[in-house]
N, C-alpha and C positions, 0 to 999 in steps of 0.2 A: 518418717524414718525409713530408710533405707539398708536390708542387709541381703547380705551373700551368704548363700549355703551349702557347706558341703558336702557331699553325700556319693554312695557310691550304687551301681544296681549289677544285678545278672537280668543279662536281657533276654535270656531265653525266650520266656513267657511273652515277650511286648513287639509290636512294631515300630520299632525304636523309640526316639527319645519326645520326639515330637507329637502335638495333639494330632491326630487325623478321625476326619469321621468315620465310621464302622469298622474300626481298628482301636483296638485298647494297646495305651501307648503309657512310658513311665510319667507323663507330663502329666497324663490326664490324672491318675491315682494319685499322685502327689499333691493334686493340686485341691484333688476334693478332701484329703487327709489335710491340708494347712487351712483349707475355708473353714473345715469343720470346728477345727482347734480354734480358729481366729475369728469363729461367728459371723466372716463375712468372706466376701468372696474375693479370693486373692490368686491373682495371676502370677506363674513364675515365667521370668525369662533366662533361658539357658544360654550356657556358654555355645553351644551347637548342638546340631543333631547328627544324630545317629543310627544307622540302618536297623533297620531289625534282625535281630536278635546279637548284637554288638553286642558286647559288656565295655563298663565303666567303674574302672577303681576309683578313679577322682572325675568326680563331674561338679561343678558350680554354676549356679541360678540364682537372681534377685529378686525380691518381692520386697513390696511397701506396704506399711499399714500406719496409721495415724495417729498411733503414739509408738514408745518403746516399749520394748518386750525382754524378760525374761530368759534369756539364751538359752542357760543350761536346761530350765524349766521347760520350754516347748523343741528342746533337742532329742529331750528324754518322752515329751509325750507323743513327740512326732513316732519314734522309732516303736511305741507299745502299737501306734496308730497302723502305719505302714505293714506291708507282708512282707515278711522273710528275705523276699529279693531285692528290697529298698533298705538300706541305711542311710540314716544321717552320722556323719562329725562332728558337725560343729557350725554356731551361726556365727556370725561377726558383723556388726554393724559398721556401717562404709561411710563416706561421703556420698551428698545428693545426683552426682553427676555419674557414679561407680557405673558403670553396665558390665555385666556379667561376658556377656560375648565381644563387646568394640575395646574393651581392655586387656585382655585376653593379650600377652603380649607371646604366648609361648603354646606348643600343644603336643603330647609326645604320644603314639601309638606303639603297642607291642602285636606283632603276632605270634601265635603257637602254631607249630607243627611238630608232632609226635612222629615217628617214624618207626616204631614197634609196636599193635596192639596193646591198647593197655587201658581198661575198664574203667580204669579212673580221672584218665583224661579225655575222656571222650564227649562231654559236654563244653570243654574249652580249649579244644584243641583239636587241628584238625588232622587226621590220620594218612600219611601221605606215605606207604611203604615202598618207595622208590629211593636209589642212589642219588643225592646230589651233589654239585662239584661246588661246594660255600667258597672257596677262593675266587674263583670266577662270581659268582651271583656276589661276594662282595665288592668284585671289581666293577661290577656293573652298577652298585648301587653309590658306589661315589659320583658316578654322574649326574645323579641327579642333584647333586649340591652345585652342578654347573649351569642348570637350566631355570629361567623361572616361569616359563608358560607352561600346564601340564594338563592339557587339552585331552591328550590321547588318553589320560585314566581318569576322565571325569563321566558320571552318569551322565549318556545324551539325554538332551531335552530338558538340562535346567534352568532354572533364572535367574542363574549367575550374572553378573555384569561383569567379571573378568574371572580369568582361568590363572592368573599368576598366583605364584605361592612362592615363601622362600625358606625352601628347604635347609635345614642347619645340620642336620643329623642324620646317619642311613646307615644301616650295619645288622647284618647277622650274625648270631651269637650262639653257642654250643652248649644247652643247660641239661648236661647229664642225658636223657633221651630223648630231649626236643631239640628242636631249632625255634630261637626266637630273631625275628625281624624288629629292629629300633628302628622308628622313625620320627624326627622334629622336624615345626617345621610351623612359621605364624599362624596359620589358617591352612584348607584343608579343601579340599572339592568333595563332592557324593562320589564315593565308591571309592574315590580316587588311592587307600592302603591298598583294600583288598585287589585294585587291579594292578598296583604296582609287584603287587606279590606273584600274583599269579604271573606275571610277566617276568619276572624273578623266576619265578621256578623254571620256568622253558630254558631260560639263562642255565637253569642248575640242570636241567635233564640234557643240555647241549643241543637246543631246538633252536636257539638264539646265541649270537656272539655277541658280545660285548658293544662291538661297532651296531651293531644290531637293534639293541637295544635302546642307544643313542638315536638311532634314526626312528625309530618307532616314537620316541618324544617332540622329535622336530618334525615329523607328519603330522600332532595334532589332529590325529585320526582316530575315532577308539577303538575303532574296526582293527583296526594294524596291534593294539596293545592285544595282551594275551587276558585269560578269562577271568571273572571275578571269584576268587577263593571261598570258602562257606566263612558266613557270618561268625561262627561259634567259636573262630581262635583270636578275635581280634579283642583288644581290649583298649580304650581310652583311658592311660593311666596317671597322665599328670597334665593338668593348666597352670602355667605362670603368670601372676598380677604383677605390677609395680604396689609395691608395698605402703606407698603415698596415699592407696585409694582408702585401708582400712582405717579407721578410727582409733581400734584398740587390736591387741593381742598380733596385728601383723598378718604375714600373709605366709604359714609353716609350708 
């Protein structure tokens, strides 16, 4: 049997989402919390990774075990299992062929920036006390619904086989004393929010023109993008499945 689970983390504490050796990652905790419950050793595979110290309000993972299980039962033991910064939702049994990441038909990121001191956003949001011009840094963020290679805001040195993405979504938004960045978009490169942001912001402090900002995507240089924002305002908040893959209860 096959199911998907969903769950959400603060990643302060992790080097992001994935195992790495001498680095404690959400992957690894999670994964000795579901062996333990399941008496044997079971491997999750995520929708993607995630930099360290990213957060995830919706994250989804697959794992298999050799009969069926219990849902509500090992949802609730998962979460007494887990620490504070791991939740589960909810499991759902799938179809044999589901993969948590190759189905993945959707993936939305939010950023936070705070713009006034404030003790209580300071763990998820990133504190930027400067003016900036959102009309403009909107304007520039339409373009990238134009482009589908995004070379210039991908971490160099990965083992990507291709750099294209298709961006659906782009917009900054005004929530009371942040600014949030939306962005959709199938798949995603390393770093590739956080550099779009920060390159956004030079847009917003008028360090970049709009034409600007366009040419800096068509260089496919990352040297030319602007710098990679702090890990702590970004958040992975929604994956979209075709709802064909679940068995029962759907895909909320």
């Amino acid at each position: 049997m096959r199911y998907f689970i969903e769950f959400s983390y603060d990643g302060s504490a992790y080097h992001g989402w994935q195992r790495q050796p001498n680095a404690l990652t959400v992957q690894e905790v999670f994964e000795k919390a579901l062996s333990l419950l399941l008496r044997q050793k079971t491997m999750l595979t995520g929708a993607g990774r995630t930099d360290a110290g990213v957060h995830a309000g919706q994250m989804w993972a697959h794992f298999e075990t050799p009969e069926s299980l219990d849902t509500l039962q090992l949802s609730f033991k998962l979460n007494s299992f887990l620490p504070k910064d791991i939740a589960v939702r909810q499991i759902l049994p799938v179809i044999d062929s589901a993969h948590a990441r190759f189905d993945a038909q959707k993936r939305h990121y939010q950023y936070y920036i705070h713009r006034y001191k404030n003790p209580f956003l300071t763990t998820y949001s990133w504190h930027l006390a400067k003016d900036l011009d959102i009309d403009l840094m909107n304007e520039a963020a339409v373009k990238l619904l134009t482009y589908k290679d995004f070379k210039s805001f991908s971490k160099t040195h990965t083992d990507v086989k291709t750099f294209i993405c298709d961006v659906q979504e782009a917009f900054w938004e005004v929530k009371g004393d942040q600014l949030v960045f939306n962005i959709t978009a199938d798949r995603f490169l390393r770093n590739m929010v956080r550099a779009i942001v920060g390159t956004l912001v030079d847009v917003g402090l008028h360090k970049l023109s709009v034409p600007d900002f366009a040419h800096i995507i068509e260089q496919r240089n990352r040297e030319k993008a602007g710098f990679s924002v702090p890990a702590k305002g970004l958040f992975l908040n929604r994956i979209e499945y075709p709802s064909k893959i679940f068995i029962q209860n759907g895909n909320d």
